[in-house]
VOGU-3710 file (C-alpha; in Angstrom, 3 decimals, decimal comma):
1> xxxxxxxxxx> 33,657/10,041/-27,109  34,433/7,963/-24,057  33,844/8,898/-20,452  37,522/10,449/-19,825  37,158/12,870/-23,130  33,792/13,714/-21,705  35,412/14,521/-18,716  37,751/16,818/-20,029  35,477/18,603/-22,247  33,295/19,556/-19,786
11> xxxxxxxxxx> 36,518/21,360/-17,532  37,516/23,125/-20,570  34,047/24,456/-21,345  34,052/25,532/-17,896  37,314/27,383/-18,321  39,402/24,536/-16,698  42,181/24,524/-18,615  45,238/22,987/-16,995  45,626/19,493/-15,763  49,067/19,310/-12,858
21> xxxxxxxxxx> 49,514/15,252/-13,445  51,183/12,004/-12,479  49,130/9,148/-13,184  49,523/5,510/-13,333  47,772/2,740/-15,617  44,210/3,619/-14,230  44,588/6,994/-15,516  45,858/6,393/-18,845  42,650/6,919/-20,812  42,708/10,342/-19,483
31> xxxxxxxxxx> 46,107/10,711/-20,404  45,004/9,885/-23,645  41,983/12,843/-23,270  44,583/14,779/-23,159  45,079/14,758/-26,627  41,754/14,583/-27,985  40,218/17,785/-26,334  41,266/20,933/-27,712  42,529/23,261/-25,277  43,364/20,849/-21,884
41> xxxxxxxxxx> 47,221/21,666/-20,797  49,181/18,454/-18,950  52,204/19,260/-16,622  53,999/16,657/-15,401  54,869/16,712/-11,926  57,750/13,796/-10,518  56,401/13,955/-7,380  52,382/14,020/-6,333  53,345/16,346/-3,659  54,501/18,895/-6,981
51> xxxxxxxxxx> 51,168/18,312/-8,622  48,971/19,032/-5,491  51,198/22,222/-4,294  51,239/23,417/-7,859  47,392/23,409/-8,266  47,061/25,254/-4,844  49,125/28,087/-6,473  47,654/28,452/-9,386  43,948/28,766/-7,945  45,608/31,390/-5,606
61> xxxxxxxxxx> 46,474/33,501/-8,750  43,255/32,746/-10,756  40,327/32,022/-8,246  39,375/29,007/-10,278  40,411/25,265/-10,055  42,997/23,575/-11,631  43,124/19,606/-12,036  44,809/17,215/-10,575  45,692/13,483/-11,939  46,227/11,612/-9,417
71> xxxxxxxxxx> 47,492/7,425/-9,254  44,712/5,731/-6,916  44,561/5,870/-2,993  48,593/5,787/-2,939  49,605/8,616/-5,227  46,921/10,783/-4,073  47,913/9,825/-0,476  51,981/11,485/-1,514  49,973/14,333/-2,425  47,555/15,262/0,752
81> xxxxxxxxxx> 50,067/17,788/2,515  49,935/20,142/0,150  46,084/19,723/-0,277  45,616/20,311/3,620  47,278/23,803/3,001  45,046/24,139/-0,267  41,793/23,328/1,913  43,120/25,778/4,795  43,420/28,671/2,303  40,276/27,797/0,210
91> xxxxxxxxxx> 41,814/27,364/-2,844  39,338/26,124/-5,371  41,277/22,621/-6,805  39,396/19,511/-8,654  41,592/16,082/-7,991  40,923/13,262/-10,588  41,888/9,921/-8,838  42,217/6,956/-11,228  40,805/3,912/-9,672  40,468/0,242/-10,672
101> xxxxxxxxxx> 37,507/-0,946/-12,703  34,565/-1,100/-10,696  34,265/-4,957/-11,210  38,089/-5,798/-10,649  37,818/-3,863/-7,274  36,235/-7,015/-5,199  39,687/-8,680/-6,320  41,848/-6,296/-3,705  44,291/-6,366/-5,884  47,569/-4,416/-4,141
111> xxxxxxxxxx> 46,876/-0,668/-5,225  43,082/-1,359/-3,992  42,796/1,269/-0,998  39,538/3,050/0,582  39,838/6,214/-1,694  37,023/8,183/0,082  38,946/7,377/3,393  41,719/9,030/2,098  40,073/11,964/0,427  37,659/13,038/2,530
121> xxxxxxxxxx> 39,792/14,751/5,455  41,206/17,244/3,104  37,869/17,848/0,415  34,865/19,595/0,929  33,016/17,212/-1,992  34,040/13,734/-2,951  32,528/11,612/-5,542  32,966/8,581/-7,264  31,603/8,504/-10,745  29,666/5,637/-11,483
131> xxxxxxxxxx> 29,794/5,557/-15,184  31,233/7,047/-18,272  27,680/8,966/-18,989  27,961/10,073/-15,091  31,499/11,905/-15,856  30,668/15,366/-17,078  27,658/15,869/-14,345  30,183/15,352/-12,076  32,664/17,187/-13,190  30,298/20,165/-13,888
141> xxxxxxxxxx> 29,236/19,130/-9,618  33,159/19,096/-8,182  33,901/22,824/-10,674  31,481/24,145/-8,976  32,123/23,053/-5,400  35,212/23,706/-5,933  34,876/27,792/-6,661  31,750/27,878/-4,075  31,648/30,051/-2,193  32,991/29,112/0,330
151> xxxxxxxxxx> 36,162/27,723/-2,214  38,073/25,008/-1,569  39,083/21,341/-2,782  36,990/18,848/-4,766  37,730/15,302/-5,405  36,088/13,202/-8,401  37,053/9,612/-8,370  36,865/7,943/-11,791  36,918/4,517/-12,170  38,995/3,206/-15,562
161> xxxxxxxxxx> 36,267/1,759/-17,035  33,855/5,165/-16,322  36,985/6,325/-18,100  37,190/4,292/-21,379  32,984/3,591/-21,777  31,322/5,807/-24,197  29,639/8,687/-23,428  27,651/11,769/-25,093  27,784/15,499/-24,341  24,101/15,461/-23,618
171> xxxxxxxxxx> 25,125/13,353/-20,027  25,806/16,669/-18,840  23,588/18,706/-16,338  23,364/21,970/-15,363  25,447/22,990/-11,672  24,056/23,895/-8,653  23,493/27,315/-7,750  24,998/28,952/-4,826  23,729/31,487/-1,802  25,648/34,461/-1,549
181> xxxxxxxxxx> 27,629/34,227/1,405  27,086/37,811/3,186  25,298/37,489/6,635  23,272/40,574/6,814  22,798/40,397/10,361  26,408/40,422/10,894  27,164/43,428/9,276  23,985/45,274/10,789  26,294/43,882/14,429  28,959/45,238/13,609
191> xxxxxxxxxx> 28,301/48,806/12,447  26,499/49,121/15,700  29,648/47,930/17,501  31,643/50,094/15,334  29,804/53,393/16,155  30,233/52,208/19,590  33,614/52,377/19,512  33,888/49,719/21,994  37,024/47,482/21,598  36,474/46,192/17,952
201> xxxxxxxxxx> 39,082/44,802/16,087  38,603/43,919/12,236  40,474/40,510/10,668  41,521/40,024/7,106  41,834/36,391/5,716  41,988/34,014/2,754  42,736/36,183/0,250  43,489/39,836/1,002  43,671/41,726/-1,981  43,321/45,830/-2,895
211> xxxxxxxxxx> 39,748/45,783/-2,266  39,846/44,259/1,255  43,042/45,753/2,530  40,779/49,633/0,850  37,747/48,331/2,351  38,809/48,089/5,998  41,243/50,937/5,875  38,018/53,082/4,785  36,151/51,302/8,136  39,623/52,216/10,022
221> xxxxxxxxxx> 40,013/55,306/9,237  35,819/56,296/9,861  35,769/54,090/13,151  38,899/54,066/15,051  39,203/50,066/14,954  41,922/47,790/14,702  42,819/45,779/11,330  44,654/42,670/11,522  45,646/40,408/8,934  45,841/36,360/9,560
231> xxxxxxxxxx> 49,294/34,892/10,620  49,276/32,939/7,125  46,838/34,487/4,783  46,287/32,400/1,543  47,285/35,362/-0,672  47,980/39,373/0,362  48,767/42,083/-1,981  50,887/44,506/-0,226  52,768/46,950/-1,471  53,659/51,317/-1,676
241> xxxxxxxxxx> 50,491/52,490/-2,395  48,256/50,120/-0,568  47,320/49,818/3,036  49,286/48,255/5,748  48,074/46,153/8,388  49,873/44,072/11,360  49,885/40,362/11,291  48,991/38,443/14,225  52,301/37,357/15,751  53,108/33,227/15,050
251> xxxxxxxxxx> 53,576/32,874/18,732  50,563/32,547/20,886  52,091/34,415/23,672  52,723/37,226/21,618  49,417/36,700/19,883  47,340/37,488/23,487  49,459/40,314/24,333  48,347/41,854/20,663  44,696/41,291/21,071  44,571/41,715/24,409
261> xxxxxxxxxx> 41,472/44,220/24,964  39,083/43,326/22,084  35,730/42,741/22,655  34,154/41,896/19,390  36,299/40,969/16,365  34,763/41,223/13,502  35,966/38,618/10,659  36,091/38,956/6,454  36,893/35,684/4,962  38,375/34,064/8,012
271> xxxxxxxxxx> 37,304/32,976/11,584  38,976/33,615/14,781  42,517/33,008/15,417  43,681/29,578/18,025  46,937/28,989/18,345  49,090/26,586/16,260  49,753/24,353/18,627  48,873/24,099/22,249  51,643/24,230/24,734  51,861/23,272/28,337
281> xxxxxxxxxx> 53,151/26,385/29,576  50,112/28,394/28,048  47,103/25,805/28,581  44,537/27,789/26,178  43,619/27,566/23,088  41,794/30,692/21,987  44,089/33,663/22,118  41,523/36,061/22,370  40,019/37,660/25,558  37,570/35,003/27,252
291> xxxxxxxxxx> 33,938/36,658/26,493  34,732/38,565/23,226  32,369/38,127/20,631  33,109/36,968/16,874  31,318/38,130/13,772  31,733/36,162/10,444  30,587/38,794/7,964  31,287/36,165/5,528  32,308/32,479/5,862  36,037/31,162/5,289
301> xxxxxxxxxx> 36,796/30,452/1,616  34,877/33,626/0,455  35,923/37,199/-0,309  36,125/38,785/2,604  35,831/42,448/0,578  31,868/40,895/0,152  31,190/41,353/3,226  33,271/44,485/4,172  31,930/46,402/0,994  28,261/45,711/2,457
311> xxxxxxxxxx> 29,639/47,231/6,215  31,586/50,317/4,992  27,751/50,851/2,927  25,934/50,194/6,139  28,472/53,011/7,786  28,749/55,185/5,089  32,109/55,065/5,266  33,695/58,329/3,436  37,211/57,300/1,522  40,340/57,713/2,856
321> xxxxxxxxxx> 43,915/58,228/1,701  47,006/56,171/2,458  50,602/56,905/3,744  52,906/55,661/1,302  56,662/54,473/3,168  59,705/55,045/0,752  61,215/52,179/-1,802  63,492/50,223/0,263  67,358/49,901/-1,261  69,822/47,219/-1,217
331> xxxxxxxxxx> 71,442/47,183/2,399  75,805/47,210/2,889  77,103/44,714/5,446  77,026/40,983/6,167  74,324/38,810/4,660  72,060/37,576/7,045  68,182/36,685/7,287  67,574/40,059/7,868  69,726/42,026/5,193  68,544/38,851/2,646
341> xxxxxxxxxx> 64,739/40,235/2,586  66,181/43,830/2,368  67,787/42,672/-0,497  64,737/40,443/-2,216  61,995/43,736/-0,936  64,425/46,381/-2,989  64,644/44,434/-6,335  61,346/42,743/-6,592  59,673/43,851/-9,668  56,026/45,649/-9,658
351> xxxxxxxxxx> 53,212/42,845/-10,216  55,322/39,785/-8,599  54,172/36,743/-7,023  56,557/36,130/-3,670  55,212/32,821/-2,559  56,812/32,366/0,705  58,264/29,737/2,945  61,405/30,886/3,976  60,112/30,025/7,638  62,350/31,675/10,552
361> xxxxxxxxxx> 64,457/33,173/7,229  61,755/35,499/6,079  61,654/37,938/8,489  63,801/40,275/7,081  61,529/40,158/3,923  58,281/40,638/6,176  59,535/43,835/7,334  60,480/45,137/3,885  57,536/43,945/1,915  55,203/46,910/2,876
371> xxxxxxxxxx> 57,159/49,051/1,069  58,502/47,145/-1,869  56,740/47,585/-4,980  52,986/46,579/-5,236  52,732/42,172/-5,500  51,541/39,658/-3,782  52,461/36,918/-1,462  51,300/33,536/-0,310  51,960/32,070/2,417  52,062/28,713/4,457
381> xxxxxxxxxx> 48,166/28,463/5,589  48,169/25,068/6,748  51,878/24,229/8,575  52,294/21,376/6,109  56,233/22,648/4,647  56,978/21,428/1,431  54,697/23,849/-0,174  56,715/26,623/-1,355  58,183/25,403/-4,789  55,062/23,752/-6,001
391> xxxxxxxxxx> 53,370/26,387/-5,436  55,794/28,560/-7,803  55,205/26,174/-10,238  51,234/26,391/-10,094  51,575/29,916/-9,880  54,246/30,398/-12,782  51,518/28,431/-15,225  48,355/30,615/-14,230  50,490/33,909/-14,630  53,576/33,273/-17,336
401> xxxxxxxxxx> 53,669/37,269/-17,744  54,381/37,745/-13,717  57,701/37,221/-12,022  57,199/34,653/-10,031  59,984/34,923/-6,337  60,119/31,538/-4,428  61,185/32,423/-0,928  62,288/29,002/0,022  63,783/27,588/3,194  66,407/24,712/2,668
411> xxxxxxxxxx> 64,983/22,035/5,098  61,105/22,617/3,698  62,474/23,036/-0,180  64,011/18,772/-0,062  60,082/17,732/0,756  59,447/19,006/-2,858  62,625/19,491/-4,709  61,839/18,363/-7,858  59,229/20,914/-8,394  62,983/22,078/-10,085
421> xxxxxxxxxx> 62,250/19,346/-12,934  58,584/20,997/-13,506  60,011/24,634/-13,601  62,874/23,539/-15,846  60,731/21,220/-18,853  58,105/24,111/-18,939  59,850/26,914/-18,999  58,897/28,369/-15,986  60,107/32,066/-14,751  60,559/31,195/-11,451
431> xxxxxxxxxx> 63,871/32,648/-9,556  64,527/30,261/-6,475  66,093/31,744/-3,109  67,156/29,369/-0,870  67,632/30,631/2,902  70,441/28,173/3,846  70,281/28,041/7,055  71,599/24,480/7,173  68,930/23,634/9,862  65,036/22,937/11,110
441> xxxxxxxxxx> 65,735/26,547/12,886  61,546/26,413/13,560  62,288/23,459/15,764  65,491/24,382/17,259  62,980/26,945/18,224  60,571/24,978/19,699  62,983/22,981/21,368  63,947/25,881/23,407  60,548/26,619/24,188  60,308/23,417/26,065
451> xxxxxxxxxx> 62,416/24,320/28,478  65,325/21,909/26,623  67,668/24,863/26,723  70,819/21,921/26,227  69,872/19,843/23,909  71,914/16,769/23,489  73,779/15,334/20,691  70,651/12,729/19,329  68,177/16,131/19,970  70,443/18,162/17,914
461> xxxxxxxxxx> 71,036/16,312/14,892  67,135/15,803/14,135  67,546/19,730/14,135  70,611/19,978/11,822  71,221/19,981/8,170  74,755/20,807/8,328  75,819/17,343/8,008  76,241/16,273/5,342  76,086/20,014/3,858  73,122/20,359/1,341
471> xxxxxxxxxx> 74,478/21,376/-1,624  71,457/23,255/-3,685  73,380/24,578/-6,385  74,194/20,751/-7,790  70,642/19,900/-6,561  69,383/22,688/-9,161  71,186/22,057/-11,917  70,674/18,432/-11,425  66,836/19,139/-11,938  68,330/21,675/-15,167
481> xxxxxxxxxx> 67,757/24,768/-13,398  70,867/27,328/-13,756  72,124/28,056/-10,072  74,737/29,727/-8,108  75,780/30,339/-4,217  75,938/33,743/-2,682  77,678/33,976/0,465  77,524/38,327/0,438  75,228/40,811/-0,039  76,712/41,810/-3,223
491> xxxxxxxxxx> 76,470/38,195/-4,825  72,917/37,925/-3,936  72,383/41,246/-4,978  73,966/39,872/-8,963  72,083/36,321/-8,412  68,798/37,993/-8,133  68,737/40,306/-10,637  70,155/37,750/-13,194  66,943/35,362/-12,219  65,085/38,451/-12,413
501> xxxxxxxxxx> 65,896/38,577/-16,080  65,964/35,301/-17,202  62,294/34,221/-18,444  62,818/30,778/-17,159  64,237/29,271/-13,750  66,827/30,370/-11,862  68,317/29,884/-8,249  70,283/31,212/-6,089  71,715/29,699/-2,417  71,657/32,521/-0,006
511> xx> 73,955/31,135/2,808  72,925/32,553/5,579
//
């Protein structure tokens, strides 16, 4: 076999099983892999931005990495937003990047670029392979960097003629191991804190699934403290039946208000909260009290239940029941933001994947979810918008028995539109909703927070997308995705429960 097959047959041994792609000419012997190793998928993404975003999504469903195939320093740099929100949430991703032969790069021909450069702000490993034996060792070196703990985003770069040389399974090594990531001495801290009774506040990250959200309601419950979830967790599973636990607010003002009062916060999976951006009115950073303490039971990028299992042990925490809120229905009056999540909360299906960037639109659908049958959600964790529909694509592949509900804000969705091609040539059960809002309402936002209460006309048209109108119903089936427009509550009510039971894509325009 030759270095790229080697490649490839070490991911699949190691359960790596889907490649999201779009490759150039120095990729094209592992496009070739592709069909000489058993058991490798290939989706095609249009856009490099798709193929990142998609691969975040599926390691949020599975906890292991997908692939990317990436076109040298340029096409991996159109795909780096959406791996700054896969590093932020930990998602475990491997990226392949193609690059010239090693001898041809001292030519700098026009695609040459500093790779590593490029790669290194959003990995947490980067390699370059240095021959065709050296591929599986380092593929079997980024897997498991890539799963950790802590999780997050590897980056092998495979020069073509690593890629077409000949190889032999026996080039492949054994990977390292990996420390468990509790810190006991943290967890003996805060059970004494907790008995105390002094001020401690508990906070949920990363992923935030049943046996976090049971964990810390059992250390709740027993101790009196506070649970808080992160603004933008990488995945929560919330839901009747599970417990319920307040967000920090987005806004740093509201933020310090909320947390006003704690002296030790104890954190699962995450570290403690700063601000998103720092703003001359407020002049801080942190938006905790000055003098509380922190305690990282376990690091970022690891299961936060690890280290909350070991505290509720170290408490003997007894279990406790939960208060279950009735199934929310489909509202009557005008659509709006608020009546739109109503409407999404009351006909989700059991099991679903929401992944969510409906931005200022999704508040409506934040209050409902609590209550809606048991799923999960994703959200935004690094800021970077053009997220959302990738990561319905990702997260369609990893779970093709799931409903998969992309809550998607119009301005955000055009960084990533044609994520609709990818849903559309696989298959994908994906039902789109657009918020059209017909504007960057986040910024209009900001704007205001300024103190530019009267904006002028240049100000307001970086802020509008009223003109022209986007029209996403053409845009969809453009891409071959089936679409309509709902203006009412009763048309979005029909739109949504015809994606709901279509098994492949399906959008729907909310205007709201």
């Amino acid at each position: 076999m030759n270095g790229a097959e080697l490649l490839l047959q070490t991911a699949v041994e190691q359960g790596v099983d889907v490649c999201f792609a779009n490759p150039g000419t120095t990729e094209m012997e592992l496009v070739g892999a592709l069909d000489q190793v058993p058991g490798m998928r290939g989706v095609l993404g249009l856009f490099e931005g798709v193929v990142t975003g998609a691969a975040d999504g599926y390691g949020r469903v599975t906890g292991r990495p997908a692939l990317t195939l990436l076109h040298l320093g340029p096409g991996f740099a159109n795909g780096i937003a959406n791996l700054h929100n896969a590093r932020r949430a930990h998602t475990p991703v491997v990226n392949l990047i193609g690059d010239h032969a090693s001898w041809h790069l001292s030519a700098d021909a026009p695609l040459t670029s500093d790779i590593e450069s490029l790669a290194s702000p959003v990995s947490l490993h980067v390699e370059r392979v240095t021959g065709p034996g050296h591929t599986g060792s380092a593929m079997l070196e980024a897997i498991a960097a890539a799963i950790g703990p802590p999780s997050g985003v590897a980056t092998l770069i495979v020069p073509q003629d690593a890629a077409w040389g000949a190889a032999d399974l026996h080039d492949v090594g054994l990977p390292p191991e990996v420390e468990p990531p509790v810190d006991g001495d943290a967890v003996g801290a805060a059970a004494t804190k907790l008995r105390s009774g002094d001020g401690v506040a508990i906070l949920l990250g990363g992923v935030v699934r049943r046996a976090e959200l049971e964990a810390a309601h059992r250390i709740a419950e027993d101790t009196g403290a506070k649970v808080w979830v992160d603004t933008f967790p990488a995945v929560l599973e919330q839901g009747r039946g599970l417990p319920r636990f307040d967000a920090i607010p987005y806004f740093p003002e509201q933020a310090i208000d909320a947390l006003a009062g704690i002296r030790t916060l104890v954190c699962a999976g995450t570290r403690a909260p700063v601000a998103f951006f720092g703003y001359q009115s407020l002049g801080r950073s942190d938006l905790l009290d000055k003098g509380c303490d922190v305690l990282e039971l376990c690091p970022p990028g690891s299961r936060g239940h690890l280290g909350l299992d070991a505290l509720v042990d170290a408490l003997e925490c007894p279990a406790a029941k939960v208060t279950d809120l009735d199934a929310p229905e489909v509202p009557g009056g005008n659509l709006d933001m608020i009546t739109m999540g109503q409407v999404v909360g009351a006909l989700q299906p059991e099991g679903a994947i929401v992944v969510n960037e409906a931005a200022t639109s999704g508040l409506g659908w934040a209050i409902t979810a609590g209550s809606a049958p048991p799923h999960e959600s994703f959200s935004l964790t690094g800021g970077a918008i053009g997220q959302g529909l990738p990561c319905a694509v990702g997260a369609a592949v990893a779970a093709p028995d799931r409903k998969v509900i992309a809550l998607q804000a119009d301005g955000s969705g055009l960084y990533t539109v044609q994520s609709l091609w990818t849903m559309a040539r696989e298959g994908l059960d994906v039902t789109v909703v657009v918020c059209a809002n017909r504007a960057y309402r986040i910024l209009q936002m900001e704007l205001h927070r300024t103190g530019n209460d009267d904006p002028g006309p240049q100000a307001r048209a970086l802020t509008d997308l009223g003109s022209p109108a986007l029209d996403w119903v053409s845009l969809a089936k453009g891409f071959g995705v089936e679409a309509m427009q709902a203006t009412t509550i009763e048309e979005l009510r029909a739109g949504l429960e015809r994606g709901l039971a279509t098994e492949g894509p399906f959008l729907v325009e909310a205007l709201i």
